[in-house]
C-alpha positions, 0 to 999 in steps of 0.5 A: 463314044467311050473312051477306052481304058489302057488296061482293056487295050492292054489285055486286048493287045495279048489276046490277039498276040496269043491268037496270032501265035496260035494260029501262026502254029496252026497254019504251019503245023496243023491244017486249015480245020484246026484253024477254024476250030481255034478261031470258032472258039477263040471268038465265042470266048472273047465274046463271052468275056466282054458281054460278062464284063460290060454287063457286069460294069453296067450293074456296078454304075446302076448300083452305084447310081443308086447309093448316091441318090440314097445319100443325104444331101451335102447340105444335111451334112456338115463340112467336118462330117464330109471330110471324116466320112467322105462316103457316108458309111457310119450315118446310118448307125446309132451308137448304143450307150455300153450301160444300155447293153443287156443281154436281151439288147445284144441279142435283139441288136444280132437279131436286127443286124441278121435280118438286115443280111438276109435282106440285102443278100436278096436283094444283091442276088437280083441286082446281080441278076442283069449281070449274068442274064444280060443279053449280050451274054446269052449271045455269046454262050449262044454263039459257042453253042452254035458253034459246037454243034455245027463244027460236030454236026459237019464233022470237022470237030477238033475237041483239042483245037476248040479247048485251045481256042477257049483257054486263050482268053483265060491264059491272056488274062493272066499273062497280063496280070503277071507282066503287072506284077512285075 
């Protein structure tokens, strides 16, 4: 089981407050059908948010895995190396000696560093791509959908209430980072 990070409790505890609140309001101001759009709404948004995140974080740890299988062991680097570059990020260059930079050189070292990006940039688009296909993602985009249209098709669609219970995650997330600020 995981351990659960305070600062995903904390956002947890103000999106419940704002849902709580917002429905408090619906019950006493509105009625029962605004409710329901809220809640509908409100659920397929959390759903969406925390599919969004555990996807994404499960990406990171995957390529994070990675970098350090691909690292040099501690035994090929000395203790002096490790304690200038503890993540290894100037190995894998190799100083070129300023009498040996030509022009030509030059444009041969762009041309190299270009294609390396070009590469990469691939490469982090399908990595990423488990982050914005995951399953659980689908799920919840599903789920709204699901929920739209059977709110539509039973009539009792309230595009205010339903647009409400969407931005509550979005405004929770930034009452959280604007309480941390302070």
């Amino acid at each position: 089981m995981m351990k659960i990070n305070s600062q995903i409790l904390n956002f947890a505890k103000v999106f419940l407050v704002l849902n709580f609140c917002i429905s408090l309001y619906a019950i006493i101001f509105q009625n029962l059908i605004w409710l329901l759009n809220l809640q509908v709404a409100f659920f397929a948004s959390l759903f969406v948010t925390i599919a969004s995140f555990l996807s994404y974080r499960k990406n990171i740890q995957n390529r994070l895995g990675d970098m350090q299988d691909s690292k040099p062991s501690s035994s090929e680097r000395d203790k002096i190396d490790e304690i200038d570059d503890p993540y290894d990020l100037y190995s894998e260059y190799e100083e070129v000696p300023e009498s040996e930079l030509t022009p030509e050189k030059i444009k041969e070292i762009i041309t190299k560093e270009k294609k390396r990006v070009k590469q990469n940039s691939f490469k982090n688009t399908l990595f990423s791509a488990g982050g914005f296909v995951s399953i659980y993602r689908v799920l919840g985009y599903g789920f709204l959908i699901f929920g739209f249209f059977a709110l539509n098709n039973n009539k009792i669609l309230i595009p205010l209430a339903f647009i409400v219970g969407l931005s509550i995650v979005p405004i929770g997330v930034l009452f959280t980072r604007a309480l941390r600020k302070e």
